[in-house]
C-alpha positions as CSV (number, residue, x, y, z in Angstrom):
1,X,18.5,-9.0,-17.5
2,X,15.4,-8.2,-16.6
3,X,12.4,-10.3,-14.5
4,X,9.0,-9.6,-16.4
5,X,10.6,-7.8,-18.9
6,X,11.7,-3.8,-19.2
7,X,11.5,-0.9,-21.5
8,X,13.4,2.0,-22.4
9,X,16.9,0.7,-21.6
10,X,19.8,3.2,-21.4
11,X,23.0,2.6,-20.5
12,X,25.3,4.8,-18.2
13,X,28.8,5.5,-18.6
14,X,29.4,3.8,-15.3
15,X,28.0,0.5,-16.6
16,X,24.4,0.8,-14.8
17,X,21.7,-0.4,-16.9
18,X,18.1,1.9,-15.9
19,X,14.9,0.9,-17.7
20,X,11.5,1.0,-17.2
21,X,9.3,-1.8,-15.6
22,X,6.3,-2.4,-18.0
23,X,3.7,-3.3,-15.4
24,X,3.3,-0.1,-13.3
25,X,6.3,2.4,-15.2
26,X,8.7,1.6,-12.0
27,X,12.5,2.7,-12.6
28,X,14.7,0.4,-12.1
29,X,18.5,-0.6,-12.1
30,X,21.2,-3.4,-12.8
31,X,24.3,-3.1,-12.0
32,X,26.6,-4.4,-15.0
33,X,30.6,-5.1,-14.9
34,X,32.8,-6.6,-17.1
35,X,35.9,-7.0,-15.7
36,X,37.2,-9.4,-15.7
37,X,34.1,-10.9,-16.4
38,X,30.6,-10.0,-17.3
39,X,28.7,-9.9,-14.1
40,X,25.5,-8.7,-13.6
41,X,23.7,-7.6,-10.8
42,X,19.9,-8.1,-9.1
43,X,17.1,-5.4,-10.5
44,X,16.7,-2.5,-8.2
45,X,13.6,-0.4,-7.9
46,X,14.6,3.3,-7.5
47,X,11.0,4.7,-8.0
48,X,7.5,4.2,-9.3
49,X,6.3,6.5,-12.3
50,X,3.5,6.7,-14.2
51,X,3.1,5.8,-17.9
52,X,5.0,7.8,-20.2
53,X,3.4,10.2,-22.5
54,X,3.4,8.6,-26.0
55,X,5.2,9.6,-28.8
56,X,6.8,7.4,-31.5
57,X,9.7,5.3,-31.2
58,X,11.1,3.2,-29.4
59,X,13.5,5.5,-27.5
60,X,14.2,6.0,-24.0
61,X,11.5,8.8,-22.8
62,X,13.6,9.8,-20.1
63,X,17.3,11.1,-19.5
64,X,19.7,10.0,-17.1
65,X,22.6,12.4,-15.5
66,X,26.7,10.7,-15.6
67,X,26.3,9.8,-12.2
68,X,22.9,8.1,-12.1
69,X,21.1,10.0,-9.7
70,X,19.1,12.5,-11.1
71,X,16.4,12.2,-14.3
72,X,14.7,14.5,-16.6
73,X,11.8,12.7,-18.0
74,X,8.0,12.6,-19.6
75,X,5.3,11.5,-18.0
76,X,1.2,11.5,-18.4
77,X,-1.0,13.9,-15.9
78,X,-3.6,12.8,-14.6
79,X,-6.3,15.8,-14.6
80,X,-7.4,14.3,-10.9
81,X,-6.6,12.5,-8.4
82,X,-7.7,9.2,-9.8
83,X,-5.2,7.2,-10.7
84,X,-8.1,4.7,-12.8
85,X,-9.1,7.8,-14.9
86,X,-7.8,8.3,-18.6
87,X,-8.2,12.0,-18.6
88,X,-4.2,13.5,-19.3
89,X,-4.2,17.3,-18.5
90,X,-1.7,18.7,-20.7
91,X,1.4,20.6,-18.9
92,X,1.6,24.3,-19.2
93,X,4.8,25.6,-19.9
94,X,6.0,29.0,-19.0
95,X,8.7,30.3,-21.1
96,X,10.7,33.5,-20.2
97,X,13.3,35.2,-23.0
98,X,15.2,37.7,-22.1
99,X,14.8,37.7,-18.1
100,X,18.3,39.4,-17.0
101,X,16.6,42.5,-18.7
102,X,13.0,42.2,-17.2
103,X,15.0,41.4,-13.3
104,X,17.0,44.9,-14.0
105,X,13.9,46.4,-14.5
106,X,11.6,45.1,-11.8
107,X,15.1,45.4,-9.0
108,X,16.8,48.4,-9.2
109,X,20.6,48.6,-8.7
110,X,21.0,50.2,-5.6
């Protein structure tokens, strides 16, 4: 379905097809019917990424909401501008337990 080739295929309940396009990480999309017969639509480019940050497996390194227009997904930092260098900063990640009781007591009920 694809032209060049495509990884990470996941379907949608809505019978799109997203998957990413090997040469430069671009997501793209095919529209797929089947009623009454299977039809299947041109490749669309939604948006370019960057390579995904690698892990094992073969699996889909993104998600992809019921409707098709939003995605949560893993990608590789670059630690500068310079899309040629092979540096990956790593993410930091912030994570808050127990903020209801930290908001009461930084903004008092008035």
């Amino acid at each position: 379905m694809s032209v060049g080739g495509g990884k990470e295929p996941t379907w949608t309940a809505t019978g799109e097809l997203f998957y990413r396009r090997p040469r430069d990480w671009a997501m793209m999309v095919v529209e797929v019917s089947t009623d009454p017969v299977l039809t299947v639509g041109p490749p669309e480019e939604l948006f370019l990424g960057t390579k995904a940050v690698a892990r094992r497996g073969s699996s889909a390194r993104y998600a992809v909401t019921a409707d098709g227009h939003r995605f949560l997904m893993s990608a590789a930092l670059l630690a500068s501008s310079d899309a040629s260098s092979d540096v990956v900063a790593l993410p930091k990640v912030v994570v808050v337990l127990n903020w209801v009781e930290e908001l009461k007591e930084r903004v008092p009920v008035q």
